[in-house]
C-alpha positions as CSV (number, residue, x, y, z in Angstrom):
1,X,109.5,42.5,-206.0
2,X,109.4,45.7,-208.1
3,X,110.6,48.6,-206.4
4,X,107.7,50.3,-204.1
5,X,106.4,53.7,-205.0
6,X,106.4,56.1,-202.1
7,X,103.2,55.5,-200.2
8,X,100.9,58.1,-199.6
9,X,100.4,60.2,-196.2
10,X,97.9,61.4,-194.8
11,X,97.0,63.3,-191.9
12,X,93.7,62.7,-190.3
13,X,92.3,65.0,-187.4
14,X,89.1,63.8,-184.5
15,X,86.6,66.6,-184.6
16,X,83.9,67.3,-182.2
17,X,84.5,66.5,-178.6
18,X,87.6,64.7,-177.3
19,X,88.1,63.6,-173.8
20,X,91.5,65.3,-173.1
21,X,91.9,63.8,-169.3
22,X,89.6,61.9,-166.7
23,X,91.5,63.1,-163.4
24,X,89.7,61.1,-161.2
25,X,91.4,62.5,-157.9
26,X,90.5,65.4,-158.3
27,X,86.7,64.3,-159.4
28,X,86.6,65.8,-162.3
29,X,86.8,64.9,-166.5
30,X,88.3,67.4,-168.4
31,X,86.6,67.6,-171.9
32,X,87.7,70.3,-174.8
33,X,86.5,71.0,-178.1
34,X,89.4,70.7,-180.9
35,X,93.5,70.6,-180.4
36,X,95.0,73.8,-180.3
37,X,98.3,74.6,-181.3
38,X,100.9,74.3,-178.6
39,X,101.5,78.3,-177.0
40,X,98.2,79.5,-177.6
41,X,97.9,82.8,-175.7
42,X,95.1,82.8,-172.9
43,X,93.6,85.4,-170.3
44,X,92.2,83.0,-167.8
45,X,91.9,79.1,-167.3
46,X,89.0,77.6,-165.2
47,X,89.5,74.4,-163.3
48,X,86.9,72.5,-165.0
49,X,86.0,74.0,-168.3
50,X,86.3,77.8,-169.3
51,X,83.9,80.2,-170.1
52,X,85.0,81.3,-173.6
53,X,85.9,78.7,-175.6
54,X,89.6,80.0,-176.4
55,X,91.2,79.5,-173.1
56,X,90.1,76.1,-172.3
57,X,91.1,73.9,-169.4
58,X,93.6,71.2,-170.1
59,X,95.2,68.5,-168.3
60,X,99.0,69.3,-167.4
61,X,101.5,68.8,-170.3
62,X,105.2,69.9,-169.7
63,X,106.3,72.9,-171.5
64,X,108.4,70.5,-173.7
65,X,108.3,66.7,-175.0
66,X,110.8,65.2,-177.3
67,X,108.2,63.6,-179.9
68,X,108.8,60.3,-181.9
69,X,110.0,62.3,-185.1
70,X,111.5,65.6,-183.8
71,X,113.5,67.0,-181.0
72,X,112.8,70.4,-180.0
73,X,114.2,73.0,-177.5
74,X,111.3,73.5,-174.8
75,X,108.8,76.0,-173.9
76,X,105.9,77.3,-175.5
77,X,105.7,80.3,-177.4
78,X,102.2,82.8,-177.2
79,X,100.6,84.9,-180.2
80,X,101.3,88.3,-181.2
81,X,98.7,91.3,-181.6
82,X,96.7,90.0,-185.1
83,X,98.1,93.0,-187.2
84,X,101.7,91.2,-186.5
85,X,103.4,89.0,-188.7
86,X,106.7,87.5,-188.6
87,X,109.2,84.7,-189.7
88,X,109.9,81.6,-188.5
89,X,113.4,80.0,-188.5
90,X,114.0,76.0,-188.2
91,X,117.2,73.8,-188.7
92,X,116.8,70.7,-189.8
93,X,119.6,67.9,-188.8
94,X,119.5,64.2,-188.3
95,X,118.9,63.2,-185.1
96,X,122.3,60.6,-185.0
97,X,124.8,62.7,-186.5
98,X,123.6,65.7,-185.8
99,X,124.7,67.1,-189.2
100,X,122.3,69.5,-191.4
101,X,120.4,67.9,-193.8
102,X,120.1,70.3,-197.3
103,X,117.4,70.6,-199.9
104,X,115.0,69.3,-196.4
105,X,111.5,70.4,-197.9
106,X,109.0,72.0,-195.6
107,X,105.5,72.1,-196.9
108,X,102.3,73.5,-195.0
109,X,98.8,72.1,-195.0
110,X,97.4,74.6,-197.2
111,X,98.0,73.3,-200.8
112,X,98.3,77.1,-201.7
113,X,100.7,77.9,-199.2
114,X,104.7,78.3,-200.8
115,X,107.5,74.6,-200.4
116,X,110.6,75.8,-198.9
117,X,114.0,74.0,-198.8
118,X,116.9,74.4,-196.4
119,X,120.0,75.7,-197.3
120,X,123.6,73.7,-196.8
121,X,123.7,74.7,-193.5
122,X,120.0,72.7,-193.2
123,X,118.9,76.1,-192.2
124,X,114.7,77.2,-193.6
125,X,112.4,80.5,-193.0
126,X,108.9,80.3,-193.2
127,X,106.8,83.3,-193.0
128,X,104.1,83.5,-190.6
129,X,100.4,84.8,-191.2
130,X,98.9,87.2,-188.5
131,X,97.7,84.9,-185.8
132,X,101.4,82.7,-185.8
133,X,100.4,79.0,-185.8
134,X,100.7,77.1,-189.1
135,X,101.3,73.5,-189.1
136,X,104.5,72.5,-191.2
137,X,105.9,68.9,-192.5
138,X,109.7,68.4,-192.9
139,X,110.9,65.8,-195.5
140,X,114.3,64.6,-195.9
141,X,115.6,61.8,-198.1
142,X,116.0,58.7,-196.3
143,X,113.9,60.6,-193.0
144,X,111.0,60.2,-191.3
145,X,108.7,63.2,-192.0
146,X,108.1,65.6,-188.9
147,X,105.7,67.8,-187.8
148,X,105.6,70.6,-186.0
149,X,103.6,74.3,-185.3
150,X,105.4,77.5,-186.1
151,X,106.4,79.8,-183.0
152,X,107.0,83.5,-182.4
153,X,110.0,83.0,-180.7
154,X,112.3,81.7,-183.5
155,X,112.3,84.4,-185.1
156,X,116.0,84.5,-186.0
157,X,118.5,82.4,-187.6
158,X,120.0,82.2,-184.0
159,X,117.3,81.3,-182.5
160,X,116.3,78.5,-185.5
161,X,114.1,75.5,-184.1
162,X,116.5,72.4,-183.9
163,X,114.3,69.8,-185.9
164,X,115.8,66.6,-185.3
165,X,114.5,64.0,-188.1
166,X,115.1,60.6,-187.8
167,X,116.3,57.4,-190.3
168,X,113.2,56.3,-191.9
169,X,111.5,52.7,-190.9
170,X,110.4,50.2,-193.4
171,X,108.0,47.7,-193.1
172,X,108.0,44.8,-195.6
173,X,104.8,42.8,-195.4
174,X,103.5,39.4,-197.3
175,X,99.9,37.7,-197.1
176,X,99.6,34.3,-196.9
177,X,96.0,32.7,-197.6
178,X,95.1,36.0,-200.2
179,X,92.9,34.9,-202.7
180,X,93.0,38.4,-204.6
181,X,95.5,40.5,-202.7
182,X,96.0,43.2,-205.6
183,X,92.5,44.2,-203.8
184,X,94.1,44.3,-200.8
185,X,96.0,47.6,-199.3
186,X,98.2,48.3,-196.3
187,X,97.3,50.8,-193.8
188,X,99.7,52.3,-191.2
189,X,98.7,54.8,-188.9
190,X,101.0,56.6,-186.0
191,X,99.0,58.7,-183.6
192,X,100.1,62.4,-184.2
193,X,100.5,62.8,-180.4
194,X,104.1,61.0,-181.2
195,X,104.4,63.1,-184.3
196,X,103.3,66.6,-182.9
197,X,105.7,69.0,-181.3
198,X,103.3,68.9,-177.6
199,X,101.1,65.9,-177.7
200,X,98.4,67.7,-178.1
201,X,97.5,66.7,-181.2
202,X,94.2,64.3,-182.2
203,X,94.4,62.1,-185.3
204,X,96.8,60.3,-186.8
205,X,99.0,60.3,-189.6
206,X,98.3,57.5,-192.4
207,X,100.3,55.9,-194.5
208,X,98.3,53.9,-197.3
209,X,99.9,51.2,-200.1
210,X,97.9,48.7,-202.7
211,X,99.8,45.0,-202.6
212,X,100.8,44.1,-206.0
213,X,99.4,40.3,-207.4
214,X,101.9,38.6,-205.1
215,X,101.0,39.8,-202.5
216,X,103.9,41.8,-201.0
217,X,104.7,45.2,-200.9
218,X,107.2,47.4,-198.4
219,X,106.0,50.3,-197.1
220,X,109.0,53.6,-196.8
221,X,109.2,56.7,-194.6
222,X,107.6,55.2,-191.3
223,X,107.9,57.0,-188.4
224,X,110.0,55.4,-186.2
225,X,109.8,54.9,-182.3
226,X,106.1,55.9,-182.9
227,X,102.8,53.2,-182.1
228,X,102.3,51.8,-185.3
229,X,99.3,50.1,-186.0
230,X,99.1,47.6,-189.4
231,X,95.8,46.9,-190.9
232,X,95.0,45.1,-194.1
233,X,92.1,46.9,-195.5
234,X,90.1,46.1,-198.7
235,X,86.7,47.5,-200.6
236,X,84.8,46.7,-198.0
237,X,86.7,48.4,-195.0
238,X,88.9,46.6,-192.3
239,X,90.0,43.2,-193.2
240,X,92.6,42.3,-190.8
241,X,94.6,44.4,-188.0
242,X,97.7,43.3,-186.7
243,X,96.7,42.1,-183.0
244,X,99.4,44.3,-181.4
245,X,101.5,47.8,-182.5
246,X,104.6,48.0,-184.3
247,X,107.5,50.2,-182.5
248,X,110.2,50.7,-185.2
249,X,113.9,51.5,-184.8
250,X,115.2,54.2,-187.0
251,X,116.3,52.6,-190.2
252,X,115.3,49.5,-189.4
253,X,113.0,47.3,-191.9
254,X,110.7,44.4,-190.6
255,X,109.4,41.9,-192.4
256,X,105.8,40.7,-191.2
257,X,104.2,37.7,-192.3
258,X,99.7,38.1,-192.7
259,X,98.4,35.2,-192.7
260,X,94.3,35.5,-193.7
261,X,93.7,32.0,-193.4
262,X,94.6,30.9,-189.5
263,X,92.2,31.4,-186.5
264,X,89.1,30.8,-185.0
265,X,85.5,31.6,-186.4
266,X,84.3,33.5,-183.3
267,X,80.0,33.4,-182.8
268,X,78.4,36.0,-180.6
269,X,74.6,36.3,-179.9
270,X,73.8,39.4,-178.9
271,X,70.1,39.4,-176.1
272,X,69.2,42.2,-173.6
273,X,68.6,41.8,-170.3
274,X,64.6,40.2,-171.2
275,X,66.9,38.0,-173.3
276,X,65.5,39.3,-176.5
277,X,67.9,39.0,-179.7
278,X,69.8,42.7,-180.2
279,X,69.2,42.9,-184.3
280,X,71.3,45.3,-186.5
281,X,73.9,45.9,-183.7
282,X,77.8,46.7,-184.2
283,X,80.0,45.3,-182.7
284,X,83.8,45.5,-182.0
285,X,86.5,43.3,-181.2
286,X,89.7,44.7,-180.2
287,X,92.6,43.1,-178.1
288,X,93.0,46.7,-176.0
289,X,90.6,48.8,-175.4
290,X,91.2,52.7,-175.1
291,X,90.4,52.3,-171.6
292,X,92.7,51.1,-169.0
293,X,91.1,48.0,-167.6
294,X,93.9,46.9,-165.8
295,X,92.0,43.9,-163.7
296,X,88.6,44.0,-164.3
297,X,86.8,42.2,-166.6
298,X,84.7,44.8,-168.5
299,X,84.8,48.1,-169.4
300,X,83.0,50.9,-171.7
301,X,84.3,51.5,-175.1
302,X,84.5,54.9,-175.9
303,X,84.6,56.4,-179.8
304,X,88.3,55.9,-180.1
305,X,88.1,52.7,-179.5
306,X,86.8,52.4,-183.3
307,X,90.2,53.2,-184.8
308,X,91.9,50.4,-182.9
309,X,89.4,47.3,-183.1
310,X,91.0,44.3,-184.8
311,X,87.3,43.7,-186.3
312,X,84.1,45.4,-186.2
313,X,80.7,43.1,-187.4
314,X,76.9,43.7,-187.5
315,X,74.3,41.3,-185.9
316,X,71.6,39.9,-187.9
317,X,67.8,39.7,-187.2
318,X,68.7,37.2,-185.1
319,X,70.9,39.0,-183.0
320,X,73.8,36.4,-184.0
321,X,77.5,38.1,-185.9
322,X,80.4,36.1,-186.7
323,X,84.2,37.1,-186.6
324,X,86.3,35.0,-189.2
325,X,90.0,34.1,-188.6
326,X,90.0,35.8,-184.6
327,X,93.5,34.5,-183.3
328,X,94.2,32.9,-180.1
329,X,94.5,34.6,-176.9
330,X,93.0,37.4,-174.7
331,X,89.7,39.8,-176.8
332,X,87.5,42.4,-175.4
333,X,84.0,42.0,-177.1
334,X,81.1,43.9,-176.9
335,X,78.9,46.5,-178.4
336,X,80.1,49.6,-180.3
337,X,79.8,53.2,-179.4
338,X,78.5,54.7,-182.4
339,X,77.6,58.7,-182.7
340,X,74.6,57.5,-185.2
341,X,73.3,55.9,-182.4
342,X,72.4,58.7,-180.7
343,X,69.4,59.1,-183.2
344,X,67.9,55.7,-181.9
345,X,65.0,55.8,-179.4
346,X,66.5,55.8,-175.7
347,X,64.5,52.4,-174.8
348,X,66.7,50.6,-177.9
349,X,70.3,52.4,-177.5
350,X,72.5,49.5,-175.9
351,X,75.7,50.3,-173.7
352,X,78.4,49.7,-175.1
353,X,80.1,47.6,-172.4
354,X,83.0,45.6,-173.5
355,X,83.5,42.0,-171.9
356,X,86.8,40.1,-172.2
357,X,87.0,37.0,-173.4
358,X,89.9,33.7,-174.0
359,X,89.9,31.8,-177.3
360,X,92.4,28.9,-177.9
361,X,94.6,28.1,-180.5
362,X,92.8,24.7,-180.7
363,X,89.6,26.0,-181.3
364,X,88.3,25.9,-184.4
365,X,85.1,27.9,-183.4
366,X,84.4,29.8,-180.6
367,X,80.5,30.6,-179.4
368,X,79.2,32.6,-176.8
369,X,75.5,34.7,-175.7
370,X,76.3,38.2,-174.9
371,X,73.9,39.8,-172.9
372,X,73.8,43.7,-173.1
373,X,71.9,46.3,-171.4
374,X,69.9,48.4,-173.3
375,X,67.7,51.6,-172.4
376,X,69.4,52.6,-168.8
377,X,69.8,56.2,-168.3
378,X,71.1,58.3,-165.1
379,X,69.4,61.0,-165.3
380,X,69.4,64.7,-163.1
381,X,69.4,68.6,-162.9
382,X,72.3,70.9,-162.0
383,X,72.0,73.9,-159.7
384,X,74.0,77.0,-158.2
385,X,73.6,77.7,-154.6
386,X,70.5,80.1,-154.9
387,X,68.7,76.8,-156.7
388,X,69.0,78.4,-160.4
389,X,69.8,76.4,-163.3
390,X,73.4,75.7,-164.4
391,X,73.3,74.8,-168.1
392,X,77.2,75.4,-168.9
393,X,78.8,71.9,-167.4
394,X,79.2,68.4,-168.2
395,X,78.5,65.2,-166.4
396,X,80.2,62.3,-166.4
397,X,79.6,58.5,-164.5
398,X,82.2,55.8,-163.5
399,X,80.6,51.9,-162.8
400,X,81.8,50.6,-159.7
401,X,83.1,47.4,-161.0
402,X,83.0,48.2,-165.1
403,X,86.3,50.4,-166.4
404,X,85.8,53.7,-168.0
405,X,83.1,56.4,-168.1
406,X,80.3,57.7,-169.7
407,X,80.0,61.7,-170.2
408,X,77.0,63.8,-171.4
409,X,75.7,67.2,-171.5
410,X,73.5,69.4,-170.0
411,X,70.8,71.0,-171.4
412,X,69.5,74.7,-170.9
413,X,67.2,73.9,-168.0
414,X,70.3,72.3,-166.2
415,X,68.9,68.4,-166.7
416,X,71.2,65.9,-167.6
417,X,70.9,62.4,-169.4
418,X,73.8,59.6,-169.1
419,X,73.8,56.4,-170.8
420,X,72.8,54.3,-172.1
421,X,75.0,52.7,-169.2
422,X,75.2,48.8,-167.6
423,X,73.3,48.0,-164.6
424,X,74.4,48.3,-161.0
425,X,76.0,51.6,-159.2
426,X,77.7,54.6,-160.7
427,X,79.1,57.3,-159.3
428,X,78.4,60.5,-160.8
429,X,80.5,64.0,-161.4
430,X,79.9,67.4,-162.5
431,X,81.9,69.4,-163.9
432,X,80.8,73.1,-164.3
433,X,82.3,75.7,-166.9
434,X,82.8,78.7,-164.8
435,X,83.6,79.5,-161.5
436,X,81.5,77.1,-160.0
437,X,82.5,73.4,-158.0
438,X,81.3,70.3,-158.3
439,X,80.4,68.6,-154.7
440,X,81.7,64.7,-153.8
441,X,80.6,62.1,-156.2
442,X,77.0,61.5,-156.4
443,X,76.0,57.3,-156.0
444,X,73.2,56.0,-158.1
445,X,72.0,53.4,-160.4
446,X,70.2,53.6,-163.6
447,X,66.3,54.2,-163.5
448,X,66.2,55.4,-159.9
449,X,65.2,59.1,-159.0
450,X,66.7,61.9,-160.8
451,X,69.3,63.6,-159.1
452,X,69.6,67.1,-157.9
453,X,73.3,68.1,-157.9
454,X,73.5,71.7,-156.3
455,X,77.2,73.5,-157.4
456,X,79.4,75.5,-155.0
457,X,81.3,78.8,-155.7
458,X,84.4,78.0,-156.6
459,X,87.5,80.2,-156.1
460,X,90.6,82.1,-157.7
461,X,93.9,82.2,-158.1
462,X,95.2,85.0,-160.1
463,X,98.2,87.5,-160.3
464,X,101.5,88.7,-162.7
465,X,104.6,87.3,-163.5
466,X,107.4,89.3,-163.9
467,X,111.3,89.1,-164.1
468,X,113.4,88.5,-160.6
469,X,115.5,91.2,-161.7
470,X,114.3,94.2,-163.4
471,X,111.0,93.5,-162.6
472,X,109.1,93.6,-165.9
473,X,106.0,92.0,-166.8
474,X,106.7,88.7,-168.8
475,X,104.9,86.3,-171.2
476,X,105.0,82.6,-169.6
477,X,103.7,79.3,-169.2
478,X,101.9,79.2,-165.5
479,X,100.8,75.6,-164.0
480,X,98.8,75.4,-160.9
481,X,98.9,72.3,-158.4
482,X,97.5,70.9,-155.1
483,X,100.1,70.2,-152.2
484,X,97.7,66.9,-152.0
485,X,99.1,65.1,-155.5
486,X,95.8,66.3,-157.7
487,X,96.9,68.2,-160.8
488,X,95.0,71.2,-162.1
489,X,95.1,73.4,-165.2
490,X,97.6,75.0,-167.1
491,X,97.8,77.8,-169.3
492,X,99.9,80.3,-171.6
493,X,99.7,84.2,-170.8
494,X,100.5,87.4,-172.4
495,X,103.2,90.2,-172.3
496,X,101.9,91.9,-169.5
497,X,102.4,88.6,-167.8
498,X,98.9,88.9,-166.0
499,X,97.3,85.1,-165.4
500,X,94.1,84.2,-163.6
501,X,92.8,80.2,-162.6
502,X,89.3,80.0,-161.5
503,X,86.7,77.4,-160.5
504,X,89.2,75.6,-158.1
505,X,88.5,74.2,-155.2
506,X,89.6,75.0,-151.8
507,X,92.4,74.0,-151.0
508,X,96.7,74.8,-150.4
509,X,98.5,75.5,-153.7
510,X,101.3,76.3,-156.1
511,X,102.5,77.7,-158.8
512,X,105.1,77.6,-161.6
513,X,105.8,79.9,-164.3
514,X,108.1,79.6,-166.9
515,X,109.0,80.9,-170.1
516,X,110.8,79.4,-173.5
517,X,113.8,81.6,-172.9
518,X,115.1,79.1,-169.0
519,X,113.5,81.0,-166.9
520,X,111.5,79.5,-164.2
521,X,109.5,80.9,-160.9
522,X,107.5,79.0,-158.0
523,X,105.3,80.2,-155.3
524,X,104.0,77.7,-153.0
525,X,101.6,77.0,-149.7
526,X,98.8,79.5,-150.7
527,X,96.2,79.0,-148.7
528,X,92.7,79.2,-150.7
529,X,89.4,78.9,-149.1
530,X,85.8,78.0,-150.5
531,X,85.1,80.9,-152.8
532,X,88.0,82.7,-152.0
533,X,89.1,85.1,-154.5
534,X,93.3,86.1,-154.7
535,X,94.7,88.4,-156.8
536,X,97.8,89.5,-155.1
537,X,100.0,86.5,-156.3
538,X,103.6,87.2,-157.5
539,X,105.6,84.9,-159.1
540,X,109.4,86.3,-159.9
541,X,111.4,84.6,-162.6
542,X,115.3,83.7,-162.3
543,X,117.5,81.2,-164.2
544,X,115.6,78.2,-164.4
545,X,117.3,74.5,-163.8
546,X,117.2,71.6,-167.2
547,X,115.4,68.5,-165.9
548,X,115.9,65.3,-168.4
549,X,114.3,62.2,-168.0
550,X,114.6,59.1,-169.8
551,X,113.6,55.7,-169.2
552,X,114.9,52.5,-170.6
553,X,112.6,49.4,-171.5
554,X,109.2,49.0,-169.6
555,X,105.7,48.8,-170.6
556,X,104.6,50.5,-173.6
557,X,103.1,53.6,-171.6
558,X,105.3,55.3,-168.7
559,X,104.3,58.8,-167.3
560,X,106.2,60.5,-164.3
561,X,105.8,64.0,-162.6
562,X,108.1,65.7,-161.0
563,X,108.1,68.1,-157.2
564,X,109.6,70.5,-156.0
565,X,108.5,70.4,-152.3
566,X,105.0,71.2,-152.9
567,X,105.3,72.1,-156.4
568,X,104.4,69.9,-159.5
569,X,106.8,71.5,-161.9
570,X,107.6,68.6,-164.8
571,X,105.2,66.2,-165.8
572,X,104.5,63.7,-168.9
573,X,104.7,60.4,-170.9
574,X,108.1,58.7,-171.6
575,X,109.2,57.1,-174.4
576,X,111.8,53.9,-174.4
577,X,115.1,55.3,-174.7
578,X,114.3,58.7,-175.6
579,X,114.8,61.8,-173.0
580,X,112.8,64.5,-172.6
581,X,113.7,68.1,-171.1
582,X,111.8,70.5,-168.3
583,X,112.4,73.8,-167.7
584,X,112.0,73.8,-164.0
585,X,112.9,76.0,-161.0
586,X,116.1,74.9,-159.2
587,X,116.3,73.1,-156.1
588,X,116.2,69.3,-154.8
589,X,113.4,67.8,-157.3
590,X,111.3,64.4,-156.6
591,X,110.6,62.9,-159.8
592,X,108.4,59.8,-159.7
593,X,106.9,57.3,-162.3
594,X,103.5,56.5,-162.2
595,X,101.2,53.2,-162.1
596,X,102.1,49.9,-162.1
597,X,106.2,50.5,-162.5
598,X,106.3,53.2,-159.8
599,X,110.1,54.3,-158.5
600,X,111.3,57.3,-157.3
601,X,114.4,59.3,-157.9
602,X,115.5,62.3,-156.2
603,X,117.7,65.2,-158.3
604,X,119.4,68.4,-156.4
605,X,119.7,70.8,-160.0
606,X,121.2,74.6,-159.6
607,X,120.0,77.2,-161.9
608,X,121.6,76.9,-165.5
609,X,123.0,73.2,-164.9
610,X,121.2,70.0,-165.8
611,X,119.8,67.0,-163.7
612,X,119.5,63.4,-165.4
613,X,116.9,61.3,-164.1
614,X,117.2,57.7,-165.6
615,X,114.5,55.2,-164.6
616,X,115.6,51.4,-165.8
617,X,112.8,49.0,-166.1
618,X,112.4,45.7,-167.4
């Protein structure tokens, strides 16, 4: 083969709304509008939702993660006053020798915006616009790019962010069965969560290649450790996905063999429940849905699903699709969630209820009837105590035997519509915007009566956090959480170190602050009651303890959280092999995986030393 050209990289971003979290505990879906850059400055976080749309809730992230391409030093900074600007300082090194990597080039988004280089001692500055936050790539021969947000506290060369970049992966791939595969290109994508600096990132980031006449190409500058997903694409759209992701080593190179030919011609006719043909439907095919199914066997696909289907067709007037060359083994099958189909009438939108199904390697063909629902809505008002109208809130429903949710909004009159959902019972949740509750789950099934779901007060936790030992106000990170497991929302505050949570429920609480700088402060077992309002809280800052976790083999997606007594002070995903750091408060911490591999390890850490955690799994 020739030598490859670079491929070309792409960063693609989801817009509109993205379901951020579905904490089920605690009875509530958190929902938010676009990512935001990691240390975004906020005046007050509601439990649910907030009431201006730059301080939105979030589920709990720790104030550091060690992402698939870059190491950083944790915390989060916040923004300046707008009339500020400043520089920002990085070091660029790789990630096994730790030595500097020169003429590194750091670009921005904005095509107008300057290319720097580091220097010999892999040392860059980028200046900052007003409000602080510009996303910048790093690109060093031989590297993986990185990403990463700029931050107001490295703002010297002292203080440089450490940007660890890792050996590129390669992937060398051949088709087999390609009748013109110079029409053919290779598409990898790596979800920017494992990119991003955070996790807070939607999107991905694409790398895209053309096969030459043979039929082989080898795709450079992969990001490895990251979920790689492989596609073959051609003019028509998706023509073949690999059925499960690629995780690269760093400087490794795989070779993967296509083959277009091999597999079973899967069949689906598509009736509702009269048993009428579903015409002009999409469907998808995908060997994991987006939803954790765990046992069950369906579950509602939601709109991310359509970046990870293996195949997606369309049925015909008669209902019928076909799926060519489907390999053996375990599918989920059903219709698709499309946004376009929210223009249909009600009566003809169809769930989009997923259904697994087995197809053997002997099989040359596969047929089934898929019977969907179509036209069953849960429908039903909001209220406040005094009976008024609550119009800022979502809704959201869970099936008691089908996996996943569906979520809708609520219009200015309060009234709600959900669906179009399966048959059978759901159990329905509000979740309000302000300082309002939602009450216990509501039970009901498509078509019934609507629902009248009244909203409690809800109450407040607010306060200052300042420094143990002078006393001065200080910017910090602040995370709130229930003494009974549930996690609740976290935010970034300002210089006069003033915070304020609303819309929680009643219950006993605590809370953590800390800042980018190690230091750390906890205040637990405050009692709130039902529409109780505090404002008296205190939270002093002293020499925070380093918590590092790592784990070591496993499945593919390991979270843990870590206690102090009541406190939740750490919590996030884990990678294989890679360990990720915590500022937290010192004392004897409780740090636990979650789901299926759950083990617990316990961790006494004094202020300015380190605790290791190491969780081996097989």
């Amino acid at each position: 083969m020739a030598s490859p050209a670079k491929p070309v990289l792409t960063v693609l971003r989801a817009s509109g709304f993205v379901l951020v979290g579905a904490l089920l505990a605690a009875g509530a879906y958190l929902i938010a509008r676009t990512p935001r850059p990691p240390g975004a400055g906020a005046t007050e976080v509601v439990a649910a939702g907030a009431e201006e749309p730059q301080a939105p809730a979030r589920e709990l992230a720790p104030p550091a993660r060690v992402p698939a391409a870059a190491q950083v030093e944790p915390g989060a900074a916040p923004t300046r006053a707008a009339s500020e600007a400043s520089s920002f300082f990085g070091r660029v090194i790789d990630d096994e020798s730790g030595s500097p990597l020169v003429e590194a080039v750091v670009t921005a988004e904005d095509p107008d915006a300057p290319l720097v280089t580091t220097d010999a001692s892999g040392l860059f500055r980028w200046e900052m616009g007003p409000d602080g936050f510009t996303q910048l790539r790093v690109d060093a021969r031989g590297h993986a790019p990185a990403l990463l947000w700029t931050r107001f506290d490295h703002g010297t060369p002292e203080r440089a962010w450490e940007v660890r970049l890792r050996r590129e992966a390669s992937l060398e791939v051949w088709l087999v069965g390609a009748q013109h595969p110079e029409t053919l290109s290779l598409r990898v994508s790596a979800p920017l969560a494992e990119v991003v600096d955070g996790g807070e990132e939607f999107g991905e980031l694409v790398a895209q290649k053309p096969f030459g006449p043979e039929g082989a190409l080898v795709l450079d500058s992969l990001v490895p450790r990251a979920t790689l997903t492989v596609e073959v694409h051609g003019h028509a759209g998706l023509v073949q996905r690999l059925a499960e992701p690629v995780v690269l080593e760093p400087g490794e190179r795989r070779r993967i063999d296509l083959d277009l030919r091999a597999g079973t011609r899967l069949v689906v006719d598509v009736v509702d429940q009269a048993g009428r043909p579903i015409a002009d439907q999409l469907l998808w095919l995908t060997r994991r849905p987006e939803t954790p199914v765990a046992e069950r066997e369906a579950c509602y696909f939601q709109l991310e699903d359509a970046g990870s289907a293996h195949a997606a067709e369309r049925t015909d007037a008669r209902g019928r699709a076909a799926f060519e060359a489907v390999p053996a083994g375990a599918w989920w099958l059903g219709p698709a969630k499309e946004e376009a189909a929210e223009e249909a009438p009600a009566e003809e939108r169809v769930a989009p209820v997923a259904t697994r199904l087995e197809i053997s390697s002997s099989e040359r063909e596969h047929a089934l009837v898929l019977q969907a629902e179509r036209g069953r809505y849960l429908r039903g008002r909001l209220v406040d105590p005094a009976g008024a109208p609550v119009a800022r809130a979502f809704v959201g429903c869970e099936h008691e035997t089908i996996a996943g949710f569906v979520t809708g909004d609520v219009d200015e009159g309060g009234r709600f519509r959900l669906g179009p959902v399966a048959d059978g019972v759901h159990l329905v949740r509000a979740i309000p915007h302000g300082k309002l509750v939602a009450p216990a789950p509501v039970r009901a099934v498509a078509g019934g009566a609507e629902l009248l779901i009244t909203l409690a007060p809800g109450s407040t936790l607010a306060g200052r956090v300042v420094d143990g030992a002078s006393g001065a106000p200080a910017r910090a990170d602040v995370v709130v959480s229930r003494a009974d497991g549930v996690a609740a929302p976290h935010g970034s505050f300002g210089d006069d170190g003033a915070f304020a949570f609303s819309g929680l429920a009643a219950g006993r609480y605590a809370l953590v602050a800390r800042t980018s700088d190690g230091r750390a402060g906890l205040v637990e077992g405050i009692a709130l009651g039902a529409g109780e309002a505090r404002s008296d809280l205190r939270i002093e800052l002293a020499p925070a303890a380093r918590l590092v976790v790592r784990r070591n083999g496993g499945p593919d997606e390991v979270a843990f959280r870590a206690r102090l007594g009541e406190a939740l002070v750490a919590s996030g995903a884990l990678e294989r092999g890679v360990p990720g750091t915590w500022f937290v408060p010192a004392g004897h911490l409780v740090v636990e995986l979650e789901g299926a591999a759950a083990l617990v390890r316990e961790v006494d850490v004094a202020a300015n030393a380190t605790g290791e955690v190491v969780f081996e799994l097989e």
